[in-house]
C-alpha positions, -999 to +999 in steps of 0.1 A: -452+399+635-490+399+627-502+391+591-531+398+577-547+395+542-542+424+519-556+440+487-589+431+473-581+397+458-579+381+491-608+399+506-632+386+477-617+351+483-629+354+515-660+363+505-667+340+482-659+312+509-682+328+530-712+320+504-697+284+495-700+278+531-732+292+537-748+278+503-729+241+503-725+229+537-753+203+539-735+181+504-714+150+511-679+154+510-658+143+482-637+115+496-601+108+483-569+088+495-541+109+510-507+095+501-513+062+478-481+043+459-470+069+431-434+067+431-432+045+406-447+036+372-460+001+392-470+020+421-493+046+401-508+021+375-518+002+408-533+034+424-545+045+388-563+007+386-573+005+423-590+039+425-611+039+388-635+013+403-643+032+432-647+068+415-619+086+437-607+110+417-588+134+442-555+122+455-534+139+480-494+134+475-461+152+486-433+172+471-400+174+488-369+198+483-349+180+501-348+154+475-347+180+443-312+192+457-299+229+450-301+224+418-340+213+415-351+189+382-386+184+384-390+163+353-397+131+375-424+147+393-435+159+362-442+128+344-459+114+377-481+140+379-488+138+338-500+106+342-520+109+369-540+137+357-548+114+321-562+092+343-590+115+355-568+123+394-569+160+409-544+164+428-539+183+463-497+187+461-483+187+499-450+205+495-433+191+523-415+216+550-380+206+541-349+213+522-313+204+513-292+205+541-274+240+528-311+257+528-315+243+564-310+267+598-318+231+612-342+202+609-355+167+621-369+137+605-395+149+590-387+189+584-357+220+579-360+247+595-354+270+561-329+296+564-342+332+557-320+342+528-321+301+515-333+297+479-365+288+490-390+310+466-368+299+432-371+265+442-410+274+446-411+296+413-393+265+397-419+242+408-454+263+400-438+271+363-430+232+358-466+218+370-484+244+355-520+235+355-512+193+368-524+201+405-560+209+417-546+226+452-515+231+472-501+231+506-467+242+528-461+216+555-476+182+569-488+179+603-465+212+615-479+210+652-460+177+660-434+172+626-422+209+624-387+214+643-392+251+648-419+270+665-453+280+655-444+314+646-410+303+624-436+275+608-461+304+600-432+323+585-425+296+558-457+293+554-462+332+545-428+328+522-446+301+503-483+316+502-467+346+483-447+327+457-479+307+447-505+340+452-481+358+427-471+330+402-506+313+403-530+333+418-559+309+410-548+282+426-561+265+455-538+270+489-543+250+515-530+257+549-502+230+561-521+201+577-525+199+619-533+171+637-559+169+661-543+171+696-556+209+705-592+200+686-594+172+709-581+187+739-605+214+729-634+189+732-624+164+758-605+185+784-619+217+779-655+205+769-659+177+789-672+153+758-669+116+762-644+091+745-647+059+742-633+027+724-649-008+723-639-031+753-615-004+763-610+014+799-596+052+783-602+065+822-560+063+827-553+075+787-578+108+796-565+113+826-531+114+812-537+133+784-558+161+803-537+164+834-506+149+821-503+170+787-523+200+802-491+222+791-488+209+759-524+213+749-526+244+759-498+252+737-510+234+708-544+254+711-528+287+712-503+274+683-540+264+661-558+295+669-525+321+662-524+300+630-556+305+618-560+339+624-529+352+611-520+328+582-530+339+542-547+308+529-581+296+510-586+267+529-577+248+561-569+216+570-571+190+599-563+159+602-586+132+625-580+099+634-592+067+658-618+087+683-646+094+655-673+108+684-647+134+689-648+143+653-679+164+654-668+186+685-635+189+668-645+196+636-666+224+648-641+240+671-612+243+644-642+255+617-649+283+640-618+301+638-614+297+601-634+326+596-662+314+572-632+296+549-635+258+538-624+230+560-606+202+545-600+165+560-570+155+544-561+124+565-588+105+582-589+071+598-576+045+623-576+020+645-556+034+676-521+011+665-509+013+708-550+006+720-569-015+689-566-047+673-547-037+640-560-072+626-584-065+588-617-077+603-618-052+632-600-023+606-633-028+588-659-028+612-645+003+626-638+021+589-680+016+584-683+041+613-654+066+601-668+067+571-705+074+587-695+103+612-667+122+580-698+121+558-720+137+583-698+168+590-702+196+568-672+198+548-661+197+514-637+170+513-618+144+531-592+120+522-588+085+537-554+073+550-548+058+531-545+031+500-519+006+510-507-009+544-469+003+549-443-001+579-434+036+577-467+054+593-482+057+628-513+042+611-496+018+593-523-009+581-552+012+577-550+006+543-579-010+519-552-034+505-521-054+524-485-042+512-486-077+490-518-055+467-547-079+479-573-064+491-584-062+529-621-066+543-618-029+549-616-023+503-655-035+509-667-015+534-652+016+513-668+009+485-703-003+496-701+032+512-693+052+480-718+032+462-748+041+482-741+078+485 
């Protein structure tokens, strides 16, 4: 099934993105933190405490049906997200693709596969009519190209389900499409392109090879997967996530913008070092942030979020963060804000 935006609401959004584009695409990004400690009241008074110095003001966290049950009570995300927005934070609410087991056709680790006649838009209703004006923006899904356990198309059907809960309940807010990594950006630029990667003291001739030749089928798949998304998805803005090769990020960034259709980009994880190819120790993590942080500011976007506030043993990037998991802070806390500071 093709989808395509309808009525005159969605055609002046695009529009209007269109002349933002056009009018703002030479300004810095905003930079925020994707994902930082707020499950608890220790967790967000350190985020709360650790941020205010630095200025970041937009924060990027996740919702998850699976853990609301059938039955959803949103009062604990309610007071997290209270809090939060006293202390100056806008935040962009990943509503992760998941769901209670009896919702679920099937699932993974990391996503449900959400049956067709599941409760899926009351639990959405439920959630917009709770949070009410707490979130700045809003998104379906996290990384769906690698973490979803269905196709493309049953991903993009989710996504449709949710865009037209939130057009219809809050038609102002901000929707963000679902997060992709950058596998079919890079393949774009590397295998298709022929642009050069490299990594200090590295030999990447074996890792290209592999990934060109070796995931030819994949890649192929994933940039079918991004451009069907993108074309036929309802949504104000999109999102990409890029990590560890920075000199890809341009090529990348430029490929996915193109087939947004004049609509904002959004950076919504950003980072590295390569945890299987680069020293993961804080002296290197720093050197190499001060040339993330130089190639994110330089594309024309309108904001990016750094991944991410505290080291962790959970994520493939798991001690990119400005502090240790201990809360003291890392060589890397510097480099970020000697960069904010001089912008």
């Amino acid at each position: 099934m093709k989808y395509t935006f309808k009525g005159l609401y969605n055609l002046q959004l695009k529009a209007l993105a269109l002349v933002l584009s056009a009018t703002t695409v030479l300004a810095e990004p905003e930079i925020g933190i994707s994902f930082p400690p707020v499950a608890s009241a220790e967790q967000r008074h350190f985020t709360i405490d650790a941020l205010r110095p630095l200025g970041v003001t937009h924060i990027r966290f996740a919702e998850n049906w699976r853990r609301r049950g059938m039955r959803p009570d949103f009062t604990p995300l309610l007071g997290r997200m209270t809090e939060l927005r006293n202390a100056g934070h806008q935040i962009l609410l990943t509503v992760q693709s998941d769901a209670p087991d009896a919702a679920c056709a099937e699932r993974n680790l990391h996503s449900c596969l959400i049956r067709e006649n599941a409760p899926f838009e009351a639990y959405l209703q439920g959630l917009l009519v709770a949070i009410g004006d707490d979130i700045d923006a809003i998104q379906f899904g996290n990384e769906w190209d690698s973490q979803f356990v269905g196709s493309p198309e049953a991903f993009l059907e989710l996504h449709q389900r949710f865009a037209e809960v939130v057009r219809r309940e809050r038609p102002n807010l901000t929707l963000v499409l679902g997060g992709v990594t950058g596998r079919a950006a890079y393949a774009e630029a590397v295998c298709v392109k022929g642009h050069s990667v490299t990594l200090p003291d590295l030999d990447l001739t074996e890792i290209i090879d592999s990934f060109c030749v070796g995931d030819a089928v994949r890649n192929a798949e994933a940039i079918r997967s991004v451009e069907m998304m993108l074309a036929n998805a309802d949504y104000d803005v999109a999102d990409i996530h890029l990590y560890d090769f920075e000199e890809l990020w341009p090529a990348a960034f430029n490929w996915f913008a193109n087939l947004t259709e004049g609509r904002p980009v959004w950076v919504t994880e950003f980072g590295g070092p390569v945890p299987s190819l680069e020293p993961q120790n804080p002296s290197y993590q720093a050197e190499r942030l001060e040339s993330y942080l130089r190639v994110i500011n330089a594309l024309p976007l309108f904001r990016a979020y750094y991944f991410k506030l505290v080291d962790d043993d959970g994520s493939v990037h798991n001690r990119s963060g400005l502090y240790d998991q201990l809360g003291s802070p890392k060589p890397a806390l510097l480099v970020f804000e000697r960069f904010l500071s001089q912008r």
